[in-house]
C-alpha positions as CSV (number, residue, x, y, z in Angstrom):
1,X,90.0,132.7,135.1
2,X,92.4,135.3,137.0
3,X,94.1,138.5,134.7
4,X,97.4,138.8,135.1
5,X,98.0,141.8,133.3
6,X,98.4,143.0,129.8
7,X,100.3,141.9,126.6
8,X,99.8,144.3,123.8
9,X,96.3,145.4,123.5
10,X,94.7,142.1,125.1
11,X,95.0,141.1,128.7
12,X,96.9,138.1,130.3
13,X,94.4,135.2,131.5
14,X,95.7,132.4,133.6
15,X,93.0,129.0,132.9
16,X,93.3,126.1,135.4
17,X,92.5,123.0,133.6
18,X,93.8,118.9,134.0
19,X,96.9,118.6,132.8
20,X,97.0,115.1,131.4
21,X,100.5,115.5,129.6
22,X,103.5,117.2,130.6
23,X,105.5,119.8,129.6
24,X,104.9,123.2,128.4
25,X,103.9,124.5,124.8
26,X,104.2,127.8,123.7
27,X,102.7,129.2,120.1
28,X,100.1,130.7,117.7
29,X,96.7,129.7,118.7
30,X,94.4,127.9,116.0
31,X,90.7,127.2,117.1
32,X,89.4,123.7,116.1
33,X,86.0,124.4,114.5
34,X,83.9,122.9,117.6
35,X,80.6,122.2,118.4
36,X,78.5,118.6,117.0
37,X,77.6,118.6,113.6
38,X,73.8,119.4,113.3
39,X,71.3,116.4,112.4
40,X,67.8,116.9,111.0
41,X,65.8,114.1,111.8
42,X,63.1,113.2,108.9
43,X,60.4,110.6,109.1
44,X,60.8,107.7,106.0
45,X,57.8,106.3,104.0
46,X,58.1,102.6,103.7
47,X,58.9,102.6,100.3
48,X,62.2,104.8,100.8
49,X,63.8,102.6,103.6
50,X,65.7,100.3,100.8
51,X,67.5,104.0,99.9
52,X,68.2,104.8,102.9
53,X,70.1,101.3,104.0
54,X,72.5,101.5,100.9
55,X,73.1,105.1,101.8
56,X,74.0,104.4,105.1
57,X,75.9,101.4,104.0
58,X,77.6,103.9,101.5
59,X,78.4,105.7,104.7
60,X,79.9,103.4,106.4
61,X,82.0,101.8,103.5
62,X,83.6,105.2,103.2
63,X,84.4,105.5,106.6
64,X,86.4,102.4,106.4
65,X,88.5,103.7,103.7
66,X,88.9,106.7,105.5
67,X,90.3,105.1,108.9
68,X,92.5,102.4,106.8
69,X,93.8,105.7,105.4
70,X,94.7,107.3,108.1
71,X,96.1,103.7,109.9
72,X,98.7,104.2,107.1
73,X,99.6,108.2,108.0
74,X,99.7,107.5,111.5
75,X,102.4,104.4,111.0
76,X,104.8,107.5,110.5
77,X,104.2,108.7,114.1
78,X,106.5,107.8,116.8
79,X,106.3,104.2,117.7
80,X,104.3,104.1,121.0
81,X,101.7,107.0,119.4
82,X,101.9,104.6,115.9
83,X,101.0,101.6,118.0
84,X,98.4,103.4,120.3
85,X,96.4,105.1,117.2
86,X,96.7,101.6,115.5
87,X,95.2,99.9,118.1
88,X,92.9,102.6,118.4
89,X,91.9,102.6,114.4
90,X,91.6,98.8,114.7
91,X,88.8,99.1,117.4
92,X,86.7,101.6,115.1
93,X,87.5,99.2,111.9
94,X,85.7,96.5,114.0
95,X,82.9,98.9,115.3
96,X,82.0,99.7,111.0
97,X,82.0,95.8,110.4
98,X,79.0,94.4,111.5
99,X,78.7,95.5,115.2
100,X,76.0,96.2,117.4
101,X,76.1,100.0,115.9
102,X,75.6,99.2,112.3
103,X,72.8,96.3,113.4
104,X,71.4,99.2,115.8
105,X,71.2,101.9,113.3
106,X,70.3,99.3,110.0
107,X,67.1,98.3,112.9
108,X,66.1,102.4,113.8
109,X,65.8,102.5,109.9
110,X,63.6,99.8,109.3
111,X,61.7,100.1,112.3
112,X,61.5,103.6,113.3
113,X,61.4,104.9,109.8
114,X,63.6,107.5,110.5
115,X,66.6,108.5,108.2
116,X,70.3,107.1,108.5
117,X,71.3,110.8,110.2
118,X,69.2,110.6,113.2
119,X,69.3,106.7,113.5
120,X,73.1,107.1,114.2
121,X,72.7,109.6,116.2
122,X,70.2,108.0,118.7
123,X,72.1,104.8,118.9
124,X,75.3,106.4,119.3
125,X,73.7,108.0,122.4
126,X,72.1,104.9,123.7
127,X,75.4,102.8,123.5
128,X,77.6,106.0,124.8
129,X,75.1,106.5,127.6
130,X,75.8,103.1,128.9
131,X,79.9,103.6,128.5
132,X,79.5,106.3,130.7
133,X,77.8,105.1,133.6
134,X,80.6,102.8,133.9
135,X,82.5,102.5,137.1
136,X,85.4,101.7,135.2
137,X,87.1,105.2,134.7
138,X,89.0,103.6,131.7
139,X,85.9,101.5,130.1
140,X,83.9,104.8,130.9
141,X,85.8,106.8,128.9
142,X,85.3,104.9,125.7
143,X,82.0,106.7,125.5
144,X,84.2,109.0,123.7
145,X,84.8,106.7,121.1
146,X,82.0,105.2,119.9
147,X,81.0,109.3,119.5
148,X,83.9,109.8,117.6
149,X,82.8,106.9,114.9
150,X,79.1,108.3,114.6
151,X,80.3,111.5,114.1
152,X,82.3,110.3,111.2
153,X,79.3,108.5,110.1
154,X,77.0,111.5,110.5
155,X,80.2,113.7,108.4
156,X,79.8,111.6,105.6
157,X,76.3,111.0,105.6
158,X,75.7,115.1,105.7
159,X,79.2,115.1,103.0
160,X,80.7,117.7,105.8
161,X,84.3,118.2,104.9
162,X,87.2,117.2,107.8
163,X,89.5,120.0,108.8
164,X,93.3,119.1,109.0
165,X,96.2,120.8,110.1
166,X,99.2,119.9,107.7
167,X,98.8,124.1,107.2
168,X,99.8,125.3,110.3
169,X,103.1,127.1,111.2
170,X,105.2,124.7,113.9
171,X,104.4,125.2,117.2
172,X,101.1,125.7,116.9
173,X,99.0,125.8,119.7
174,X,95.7,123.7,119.1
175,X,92.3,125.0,120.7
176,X,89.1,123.2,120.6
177,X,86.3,122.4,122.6
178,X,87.0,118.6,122.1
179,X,89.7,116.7,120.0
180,X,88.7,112.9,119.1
181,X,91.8,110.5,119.2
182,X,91.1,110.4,115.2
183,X,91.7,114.4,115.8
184,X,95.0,113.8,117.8
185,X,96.2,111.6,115.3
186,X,96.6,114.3,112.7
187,X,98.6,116.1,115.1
188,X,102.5,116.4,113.5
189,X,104.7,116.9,116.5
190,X,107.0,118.6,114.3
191,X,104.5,120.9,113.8
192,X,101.7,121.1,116.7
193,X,103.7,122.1,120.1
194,X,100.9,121.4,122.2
195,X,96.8,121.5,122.6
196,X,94.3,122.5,125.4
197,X,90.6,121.7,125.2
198,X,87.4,122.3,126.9
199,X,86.4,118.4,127.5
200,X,88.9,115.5,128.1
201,X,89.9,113.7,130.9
202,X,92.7,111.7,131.7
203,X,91.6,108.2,130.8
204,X,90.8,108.8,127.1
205,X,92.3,108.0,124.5
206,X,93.2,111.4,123.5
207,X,95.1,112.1,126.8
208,X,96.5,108.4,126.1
209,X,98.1,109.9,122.9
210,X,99.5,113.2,124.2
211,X,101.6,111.5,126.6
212,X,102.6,108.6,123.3
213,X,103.5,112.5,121.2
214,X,105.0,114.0,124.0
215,X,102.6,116.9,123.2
216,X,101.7,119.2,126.5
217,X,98.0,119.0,127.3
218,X,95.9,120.6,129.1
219,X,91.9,119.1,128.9
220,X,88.9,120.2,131.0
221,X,89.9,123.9,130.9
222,X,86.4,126.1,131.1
223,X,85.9,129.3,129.7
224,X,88.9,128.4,126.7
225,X,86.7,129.2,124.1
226,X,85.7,132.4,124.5
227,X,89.1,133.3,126.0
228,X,91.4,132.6,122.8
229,X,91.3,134.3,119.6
230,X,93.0,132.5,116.5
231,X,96.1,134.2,116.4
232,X,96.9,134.7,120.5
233,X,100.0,133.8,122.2
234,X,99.1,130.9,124.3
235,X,101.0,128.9,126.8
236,X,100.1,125.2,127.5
237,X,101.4,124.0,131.2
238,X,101.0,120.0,131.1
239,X,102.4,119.6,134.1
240,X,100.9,122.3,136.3
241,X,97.1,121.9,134.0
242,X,97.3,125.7,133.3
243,X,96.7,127.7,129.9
244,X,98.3,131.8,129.8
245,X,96.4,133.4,127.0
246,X,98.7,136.4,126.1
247,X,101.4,135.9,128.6
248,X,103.4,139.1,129.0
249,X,106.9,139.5,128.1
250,X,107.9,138.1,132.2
251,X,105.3,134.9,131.8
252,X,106.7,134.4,128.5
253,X,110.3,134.3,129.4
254,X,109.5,132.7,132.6
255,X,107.8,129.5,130.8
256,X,110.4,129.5,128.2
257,X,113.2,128.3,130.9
258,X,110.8,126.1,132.3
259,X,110.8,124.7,128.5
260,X,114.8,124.7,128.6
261,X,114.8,122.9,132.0
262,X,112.3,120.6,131.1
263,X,114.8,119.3,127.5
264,X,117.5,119.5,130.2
265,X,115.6,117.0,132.7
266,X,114.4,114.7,129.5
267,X,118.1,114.2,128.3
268,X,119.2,113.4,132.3
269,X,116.4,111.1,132.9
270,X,116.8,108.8,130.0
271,X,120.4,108.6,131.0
272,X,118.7,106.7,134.5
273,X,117.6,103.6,132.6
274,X,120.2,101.6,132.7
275,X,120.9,103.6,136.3
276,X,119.5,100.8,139.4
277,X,117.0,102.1,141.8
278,X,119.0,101.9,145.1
279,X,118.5,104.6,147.9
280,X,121.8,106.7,149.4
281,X,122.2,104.1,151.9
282,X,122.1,100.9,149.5
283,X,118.8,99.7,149.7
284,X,117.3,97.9,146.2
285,X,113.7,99.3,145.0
286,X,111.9,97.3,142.2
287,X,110.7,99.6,140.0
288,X,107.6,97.7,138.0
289,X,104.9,98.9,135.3
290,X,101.5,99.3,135.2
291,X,100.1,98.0,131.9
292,X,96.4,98.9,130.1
293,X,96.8,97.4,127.2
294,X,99.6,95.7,125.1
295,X,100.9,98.4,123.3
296,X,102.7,100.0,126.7
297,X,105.1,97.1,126.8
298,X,107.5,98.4,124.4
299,X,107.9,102.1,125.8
300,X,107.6,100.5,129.5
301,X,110.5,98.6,128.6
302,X,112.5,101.5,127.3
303,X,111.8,103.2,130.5
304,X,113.1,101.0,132.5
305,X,110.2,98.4,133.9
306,X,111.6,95.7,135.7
307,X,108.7,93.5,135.1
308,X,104.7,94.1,135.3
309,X,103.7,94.8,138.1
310,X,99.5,95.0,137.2
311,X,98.9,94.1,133.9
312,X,95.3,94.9,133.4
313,X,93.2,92.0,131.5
314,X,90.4,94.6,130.9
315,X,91.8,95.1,127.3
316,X,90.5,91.3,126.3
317,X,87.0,92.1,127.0
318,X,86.6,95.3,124.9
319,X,85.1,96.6,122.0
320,X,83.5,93.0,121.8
321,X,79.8,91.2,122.5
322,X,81.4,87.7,123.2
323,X,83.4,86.6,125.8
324,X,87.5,85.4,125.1
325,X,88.2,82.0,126.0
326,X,90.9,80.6,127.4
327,X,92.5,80.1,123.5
328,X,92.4,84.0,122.8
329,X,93.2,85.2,126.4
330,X,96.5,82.6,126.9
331,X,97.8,83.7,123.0
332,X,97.6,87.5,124.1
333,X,99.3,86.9,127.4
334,X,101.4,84.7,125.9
335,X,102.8,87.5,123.5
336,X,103.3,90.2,126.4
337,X,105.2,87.2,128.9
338,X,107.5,86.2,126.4
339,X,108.0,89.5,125.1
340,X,109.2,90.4,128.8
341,X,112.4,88.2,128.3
342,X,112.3,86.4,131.8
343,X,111.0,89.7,133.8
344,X,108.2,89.0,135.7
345,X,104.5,89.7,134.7
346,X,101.7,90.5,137.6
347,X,98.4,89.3,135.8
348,X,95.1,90.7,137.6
349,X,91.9,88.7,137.0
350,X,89.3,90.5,135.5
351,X,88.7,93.5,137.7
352,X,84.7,95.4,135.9
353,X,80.8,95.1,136.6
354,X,79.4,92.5,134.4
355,X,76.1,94.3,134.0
356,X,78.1,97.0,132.7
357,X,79.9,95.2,130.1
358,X,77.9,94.1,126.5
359,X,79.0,90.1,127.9
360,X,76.9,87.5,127.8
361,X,76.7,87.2,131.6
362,X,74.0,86.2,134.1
363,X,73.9,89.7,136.0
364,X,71.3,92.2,136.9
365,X,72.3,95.8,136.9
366,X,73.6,97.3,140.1
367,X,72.3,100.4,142.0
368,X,75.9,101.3,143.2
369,X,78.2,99.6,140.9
370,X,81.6,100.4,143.0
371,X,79.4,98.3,145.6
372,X,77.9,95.8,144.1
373,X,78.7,92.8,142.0
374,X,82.4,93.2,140.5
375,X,86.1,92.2,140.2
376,X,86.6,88.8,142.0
377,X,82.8,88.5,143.2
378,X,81.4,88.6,139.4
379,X,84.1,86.2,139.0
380,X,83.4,83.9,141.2
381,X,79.8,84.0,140.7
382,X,80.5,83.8,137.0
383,X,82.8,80.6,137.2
384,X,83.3,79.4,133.9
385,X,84.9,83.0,133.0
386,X,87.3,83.0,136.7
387,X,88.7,79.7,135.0
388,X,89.0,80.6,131.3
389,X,91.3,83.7,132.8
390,X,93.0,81.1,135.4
391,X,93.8,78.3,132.9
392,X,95.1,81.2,130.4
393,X,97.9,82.5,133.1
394,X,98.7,78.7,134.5
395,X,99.4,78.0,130.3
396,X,101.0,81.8,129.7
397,X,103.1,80.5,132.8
398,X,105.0,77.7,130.8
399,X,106.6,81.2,128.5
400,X,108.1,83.0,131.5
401,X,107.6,84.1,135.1
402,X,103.8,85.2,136.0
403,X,101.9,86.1,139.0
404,X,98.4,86.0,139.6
405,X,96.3,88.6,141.4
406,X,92.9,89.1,142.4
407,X,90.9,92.7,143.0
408,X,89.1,93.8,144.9
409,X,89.6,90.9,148.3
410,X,87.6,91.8,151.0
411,X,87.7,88.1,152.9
412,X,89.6,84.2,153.3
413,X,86.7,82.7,151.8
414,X,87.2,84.8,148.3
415,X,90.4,83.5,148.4
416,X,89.9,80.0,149.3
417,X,87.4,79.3,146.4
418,X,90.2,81.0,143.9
419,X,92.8,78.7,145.1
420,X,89.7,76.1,144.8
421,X,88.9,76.9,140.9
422,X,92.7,76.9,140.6
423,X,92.9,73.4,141.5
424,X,90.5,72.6,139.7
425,X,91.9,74.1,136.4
426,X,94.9,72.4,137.3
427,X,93.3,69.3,137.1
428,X,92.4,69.7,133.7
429,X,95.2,70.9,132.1
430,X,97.2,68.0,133.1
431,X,95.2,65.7,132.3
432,X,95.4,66.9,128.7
433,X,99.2,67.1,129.1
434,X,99.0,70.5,128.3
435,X,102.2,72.5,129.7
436,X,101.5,75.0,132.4
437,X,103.3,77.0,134.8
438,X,106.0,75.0,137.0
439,X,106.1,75.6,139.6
440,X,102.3,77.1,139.9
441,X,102.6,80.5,139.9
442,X,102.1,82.9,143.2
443,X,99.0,84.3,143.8
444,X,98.3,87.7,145.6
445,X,95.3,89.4,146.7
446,X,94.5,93.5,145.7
447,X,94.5,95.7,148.6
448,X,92.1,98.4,147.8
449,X,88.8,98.0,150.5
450,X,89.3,98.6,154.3
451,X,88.5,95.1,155.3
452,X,91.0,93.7,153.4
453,X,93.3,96.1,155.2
454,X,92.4,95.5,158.5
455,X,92.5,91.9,157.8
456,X,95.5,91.8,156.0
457,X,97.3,89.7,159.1
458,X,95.1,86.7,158.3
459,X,95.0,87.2,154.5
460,X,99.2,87.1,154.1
461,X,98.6,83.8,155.9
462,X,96.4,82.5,152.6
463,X,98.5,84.5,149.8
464,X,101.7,85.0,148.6
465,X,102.0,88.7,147.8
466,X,100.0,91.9,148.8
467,X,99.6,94.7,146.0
468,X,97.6,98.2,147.4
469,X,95.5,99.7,145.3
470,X,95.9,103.4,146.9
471,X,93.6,105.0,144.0
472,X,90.4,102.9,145.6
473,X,91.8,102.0,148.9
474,X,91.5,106.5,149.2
475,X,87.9,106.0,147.5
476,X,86.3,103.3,149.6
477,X,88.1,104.5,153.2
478,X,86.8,108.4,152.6
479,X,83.4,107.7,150.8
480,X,84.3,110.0,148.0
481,X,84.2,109.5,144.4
482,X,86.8,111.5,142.7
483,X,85.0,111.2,139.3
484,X,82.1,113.8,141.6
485,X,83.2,117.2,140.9
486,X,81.4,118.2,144.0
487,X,83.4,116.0,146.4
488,X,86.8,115.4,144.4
489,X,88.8,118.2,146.3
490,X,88.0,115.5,149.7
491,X,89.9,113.0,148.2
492,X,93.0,112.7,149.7
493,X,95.2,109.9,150.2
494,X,97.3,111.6,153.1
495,X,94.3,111.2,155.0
496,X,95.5,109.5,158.1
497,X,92.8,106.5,157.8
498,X,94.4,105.7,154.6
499,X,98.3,106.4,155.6
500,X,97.0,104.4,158.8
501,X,95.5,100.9,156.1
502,X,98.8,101.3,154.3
503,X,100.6,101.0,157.3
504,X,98.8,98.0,158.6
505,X,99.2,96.3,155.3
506,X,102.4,96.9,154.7
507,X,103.7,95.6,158.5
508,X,101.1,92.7,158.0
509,X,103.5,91.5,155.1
510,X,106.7,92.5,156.4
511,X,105.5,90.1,159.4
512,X,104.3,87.2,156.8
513,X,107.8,88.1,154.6
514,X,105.7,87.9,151.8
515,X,106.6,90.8,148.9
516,X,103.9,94.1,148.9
517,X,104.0,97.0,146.2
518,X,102.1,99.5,146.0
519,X,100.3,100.2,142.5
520,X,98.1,103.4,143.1
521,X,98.8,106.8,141.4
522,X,101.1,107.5,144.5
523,X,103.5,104.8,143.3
524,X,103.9,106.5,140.3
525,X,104.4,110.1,142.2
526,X,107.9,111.2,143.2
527,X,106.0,113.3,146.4
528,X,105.4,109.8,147.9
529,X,108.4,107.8,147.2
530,X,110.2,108.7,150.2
531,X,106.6,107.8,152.8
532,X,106.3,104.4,151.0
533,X,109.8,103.1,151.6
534,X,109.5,104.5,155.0
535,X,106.7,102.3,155.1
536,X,108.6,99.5,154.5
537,X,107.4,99.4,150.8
538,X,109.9,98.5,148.2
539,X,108.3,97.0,145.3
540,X,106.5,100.4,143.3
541,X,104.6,100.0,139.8
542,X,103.3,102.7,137.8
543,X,102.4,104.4,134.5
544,X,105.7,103.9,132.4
545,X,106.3,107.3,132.2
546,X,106.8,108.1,135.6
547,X,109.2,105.4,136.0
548,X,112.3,107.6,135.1
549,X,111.4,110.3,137.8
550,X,110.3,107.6,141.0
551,X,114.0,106.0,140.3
552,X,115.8,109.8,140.3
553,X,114.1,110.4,143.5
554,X,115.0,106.8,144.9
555,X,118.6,107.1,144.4
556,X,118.5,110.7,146.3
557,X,116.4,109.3,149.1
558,X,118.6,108.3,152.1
559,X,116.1,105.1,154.0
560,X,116.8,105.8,157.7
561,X,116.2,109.4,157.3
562,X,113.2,108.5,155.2
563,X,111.8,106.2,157.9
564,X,112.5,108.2,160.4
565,X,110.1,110.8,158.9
566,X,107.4,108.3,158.0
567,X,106.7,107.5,161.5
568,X,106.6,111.3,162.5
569,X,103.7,111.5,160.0
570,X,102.4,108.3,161.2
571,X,102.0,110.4,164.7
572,X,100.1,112.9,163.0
573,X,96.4,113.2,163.0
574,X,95.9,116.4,160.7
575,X,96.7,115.7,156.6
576,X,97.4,119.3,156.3
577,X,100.4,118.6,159.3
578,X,101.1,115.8,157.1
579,X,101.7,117.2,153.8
580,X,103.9,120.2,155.7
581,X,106.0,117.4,156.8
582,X,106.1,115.3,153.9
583,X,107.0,118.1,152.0
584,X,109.5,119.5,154.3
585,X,111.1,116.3,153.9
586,X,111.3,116.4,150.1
587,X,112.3,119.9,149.6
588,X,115.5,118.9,152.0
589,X,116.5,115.0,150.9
């Protein structure tokens, strides 16, 4: 917390937080009543355990009504926050219809004789604690949900009301310790400008649908609580992850041009979609999307995606005890392919630790998950699921153009046995007659661990395309876990070990003239465009929303200058030197 100076009687506090939405909000402060609803735990006699299964079964019954009411509110929202709540709503419908919660907490009852209260709240904290020792940033994060549907549970169970904020004047600045995605929901744009909380990070669903609102968000910002009052002036800064409590009259003007110039730059940069990506000097960028889950598609489209270029198959594995077979996976990619009109689609094979995962799979928990038994090595150990996923691309493949690519490489052999299971799958499906992908489609490895990099010479000999994965590539090359608040500030992907596996990677394909994109958060950040086409990158894919800005700063990029400059830094052995010339370079192309 830094003071900045005064505003009428209170002071001016600057709060650093994660911005996870951009943009800036400035209004009224309302404070979100916070803080878990309180559970008394009571010990059942035998004979009141029938009771207290019908009131927990009333519990849940009105819990569905309530989220089936809400689906219907939230159709109204825009459509990519309509289709991200409804997806959202969905999953918690299937988590109050006979799940492993309502099995969980029906068994504490009978068996631990305890009442419905504390029965949910102990499950609800067994099945979150496993969420969020997840690798998985994204899977991790769903901890958050299954809280979110217990807490509803436990709100009607104790009959504590809801709070809502249809009330509030527009522009309301929200302030809460934590907002559930059901929370976020409820938020009107028309009426909320923008919301900051304590806890949040950027993988949730509630960051998910701050971006879908266009609502500037700030989460992970300590000290909030105590600093705001209901009624304070606050200033959300999405894009910087800063919160001014009582800005002064300078602040206040100051962030309300950066309000101004930020309509300004919206209007401009959806006049670029139909722009092409092409640098000063004529050089052609594919500009591709990164996709968790099927409701992206439509906005990624409107922003300009020229294809998929990672569609994550993650998404078919969730909120679920069974595994999808090759039926359910090939009708969902079947859906997103065709839906793509011809563009091509980049399908990654299942890329999570099975012993984290409530599958049915043959695995033993792992000491170090980001080590151990994941992505294509639980694959190819578990092979009847590597050839569900395989047989459901090769069929998608008959709808439109696909590509198939596999995390996490780190030798030939890996690759040789996919190739092997392909053929194999092959195989089968013609010998049903059943139409696949003609011809088969290309298949690409993930470059995201060291050794893949440094023996990316021999694997463009064994695959058709390269995609880096810059967010682990950083991770694995450092040793640093970003999710470690103790170590994050050492992550740093202008380190020059990672700038140096890029490099290699990226010269190992140009010499195989075999296509390499680059699907890290870097791809998606304008700061790096002009580094990664120096590279010799030209394929990019990224978060949907970035897409807009990446292709701005392509067409103002001129490629021999930017080359030029990329084998400076190359030169360099200091990231600070780097950044100073990285930047240089931006602030004059």
């Amino acid at each position: 917390m830094r003071i900045e100076g005064t505003a009428g009687e209170r002071a001016t506090q600057v709060l650093e937080g994660l911005g996870v939405a951009p943009g800036v909000a400035i209004g009224p402060a309302y404070l979100l009543e916070a803080g878990a609803i309180p559970v008394a735990v009571r010990t059942l006699a035998e004979g009141e355990v029938a009771a207290e299964l019908e009131r927990f079964s009333a519990a849940v019954a009105k819990g569905q009504k309530q989220l089936r009411k809400l689906k219907t509110k939230s159709a109204s929202l825009p459509g990519a926050a309509a289709e991200e709540i409804g997806y959202l709503l969905e999953a918690y419908l299937q988590m109050l219809s006979g799940s492993r919660l309502l099995r969980g907490v029906e068994r504490r009852i009978r068996e631990d004789l305890i009442n419905a209260e504390g029965a949910v709240q102990a499950e609800i904290a067994e099945i979150a604690e496993g969420f969020s020792a997840l690798s998985d940033q994204y899977l991790a994060a769903r901890a958050a949900d299954i809280r979110d549907v217990g807490e509803r549970l436990i709100r009607n169970l104790t009959q504590t009301p809801y709070a809502g904020f249809a009330k509030l004047p527009p522009g309301t600045v929200v302030i809460a310790e934590e907002l559930s995605p059901a929370d976020t929901a409820l938020l009107d744009p028309a009426l909320i400008g923008g919301f900051a909380t304590v806890l949040g990070g950027p993988e949730g669903h509630t960051a998910i649908m701050a971006r879908s609102l266009g609502l500037p968000a700030v989460l992970g910002v300590a000290g909030l609580i105590g600093a705001v009052h209901g009624g304070d002036v606050v200033v959300v800064d999405g894009s910087a992850g800063r919160v001014v409590v009582n800005p002064t009259p300078e602040l206040r003007a100051e962030y309300e041009r950066r309000q101004e110039e930020n309509r300004r730059e919206q209007r401009m940069l959806g006049r670029l979609k139909r722009v092409p990506a092409v640098t000063r000097d004529g050089e052609a960028v594919t500009l591709l999307a990164n996709l968790e889950l099927p409701r992206e598609l439509e906005p990624a489209l409107a922003a300009g995606a020229e294809g998929i270029g990672l569609l994550r198959t993650e998404f078919m594995f969730m909120n679920r005890e069974d595994l999808p077979g090759e039926e359910e996976q090939y009708q969902a990619l079947k859906s997103i392919i065709e839906a793509m009109e011809g563009r091509p689609v980049t399908v990654r094979t299942l890329d999570i630790g099975g012993d984290k995962l409530a599958l049915p799979l043959h695995v033993s928990e792992s000491a170090n998950p980001a080590l151990g038994l994941r992505a294509i090595r639980l694959s190819l150990k578990e092979r009847p699921l590597l050839e569900a996923q395989l047989g459901a691309i090769l069929r998608a493949g008959a709808h439109g153009p696909v590509r198939i690519l596999l995390p996490m490489i780190s030798s030939m052999s890996e690759v040789r046995q996919v190739r092997q299971a392909l053929t194999t799958v092959v195989r089968r499906l013609k010998r049903r007659k059943v139409k696949i992908a003609d011809p088969l489609p290309p298949l690409g490895v993930m470059i995201e661990v060291p050794g893949a990099a440094l023996s990316a010479d021999a694997l463009a000999q064994a695959c058709e395309f390269f995609a880096i994965g810059t967010n682990d590539l950083t991770m694995y090359t450092l040793a640093i876990d970003r999710g470690e608040e103790q170590v994050a500030h050492l992550y740093n992907t202008l380190h020059p070990a990672v700038l140096r596996l890029i490099q290699f990677t990226a010269e190992a394909a140009l010499r195989a003239r075999i296509p390499i994109s680059v699907c890290g958060e870097i791809a998606g950040d304008p700061r790096f465009t002009a580094l990664l086409l120096g590279l010799g990158v030209r394929e990019l894919s990224m978060a949907w929303p970035a897409l807009p800005r990446v292709k701005q700063r392509i067409r103002s990029i001129d490629l021999l200058a930017a080359t030029r400059r990329a084998r400076m830094i190359m030169d360099q052995s200091d990231s600070g030197r780097i950044a100073a010339l990285l930047d240089d370079f931006n602030t004059l192309a």
